[in-house]
C-alpha positions, 0 to 999 in steps of 0.5 A: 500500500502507498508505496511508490518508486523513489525516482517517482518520488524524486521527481514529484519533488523537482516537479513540485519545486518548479511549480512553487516558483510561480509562488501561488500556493499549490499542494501535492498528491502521489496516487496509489496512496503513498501519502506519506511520500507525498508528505516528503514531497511537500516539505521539499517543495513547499507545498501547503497541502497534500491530498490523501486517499485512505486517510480514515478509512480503508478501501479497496483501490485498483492498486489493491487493499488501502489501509488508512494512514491519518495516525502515521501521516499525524507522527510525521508532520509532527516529527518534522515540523511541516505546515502541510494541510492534509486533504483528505478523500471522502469515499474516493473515486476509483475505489470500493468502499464495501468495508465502510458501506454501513456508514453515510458520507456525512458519516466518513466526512465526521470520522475524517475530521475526527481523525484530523483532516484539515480539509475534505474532498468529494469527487464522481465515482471516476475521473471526470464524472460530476460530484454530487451536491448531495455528497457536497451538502453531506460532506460540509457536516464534518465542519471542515472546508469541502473540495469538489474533486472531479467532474468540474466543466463550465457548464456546472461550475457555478453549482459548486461556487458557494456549496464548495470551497474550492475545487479541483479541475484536472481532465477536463482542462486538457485537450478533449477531455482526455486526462493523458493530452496536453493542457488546453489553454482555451478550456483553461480560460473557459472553465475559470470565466465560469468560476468567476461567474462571467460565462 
């Protein structure tokens, strides 16, 4: 579980370090939840957060079982002294959550905060699919900022401006759609016109 290859780890630190140059605030995620590289990468880069998958709860990923982390990410923000906000996945895409079927999100969301989460995201059951307001509304019981994590185009943007606090937009800024093309410049424009609320 969450472990990747140290040259992955090497070079989300290099990649990361670039982006901090820009000097906007940025956070980091390794996937197949290696949360605590992610944790190195930010303290090397400077990045204010990371998001976590697995944080409270375990599922079943396409990498396999995910234990959940938030005591062992806790110990090493603490042993090292990092200012890094954990963002942490609630019943995150791409995953089975049978083991925690017998809670509601609003449920996970609790039990996120309570295990310390510093911010909560809701995504689609895949790359690219909507959020649900529902699991949006649901979410903001924890108490903590609420991030839509997937499925944010222009034409329902403005859904989640003043339910969420902010949100993520990854596949849909690149060409198609297509999470493996290069950027769309054009989209980019388009989705944050739709944000601001002049589209």
């Amino acid at each position: 579980r969450g472990r990747v290859e140290p040259e992955t780890v090497a070079t989300m630190a290099v990649a990361a370090s670039r982006v901090a140059a820009f000097g906007a605030p940025f956070g980091v995620q390794v996937l197949a939840a290696a949360n605590r590289e992610a944790l190195g990468v930010a303290v090397a880069s400077g990045a204010r957060f990371i998001r976590a998958e697995a944080y409270a709860y375990a599922h079943v990923a396409d990498e396999g079982w995910l234990d959940a982390c938030a005591a062992e990410l806790a110990r090493a923000r603490a042993a090292l002294g990092a200012d890094v906000a954990f963002w942490a996945d609630v019943k995150k895409k791409h995953a089975a959550h049978a083991v925690t079927a017998d809670l509601s999100l609003a449920d996970v969301a609790r039990g996120h905060a309570f295990a310390g989460a510093d911010a909560l995201v809701v995504t689609g059951s895949e790359t690219g699919r909507p959020t649900s307001l529902d699991d949006v509304d649901a979410a903001r019981e924890a108490g903590l900022p609420v991030i839509v994590g997937s499925g944010v185009t222009p034409e329902n943007a403005r859904a989640f401006v003043g339910r969420a606090d902010a949100v993520i937009v990854g596949s849909w800024l690149k060409e198609g759609g297509d999470w493996r093309a290069p950027v769309d410049v054009a989209r980019v424009r388009a989705v944050a016109s739709a944000l601001r609320g002049s589209a």
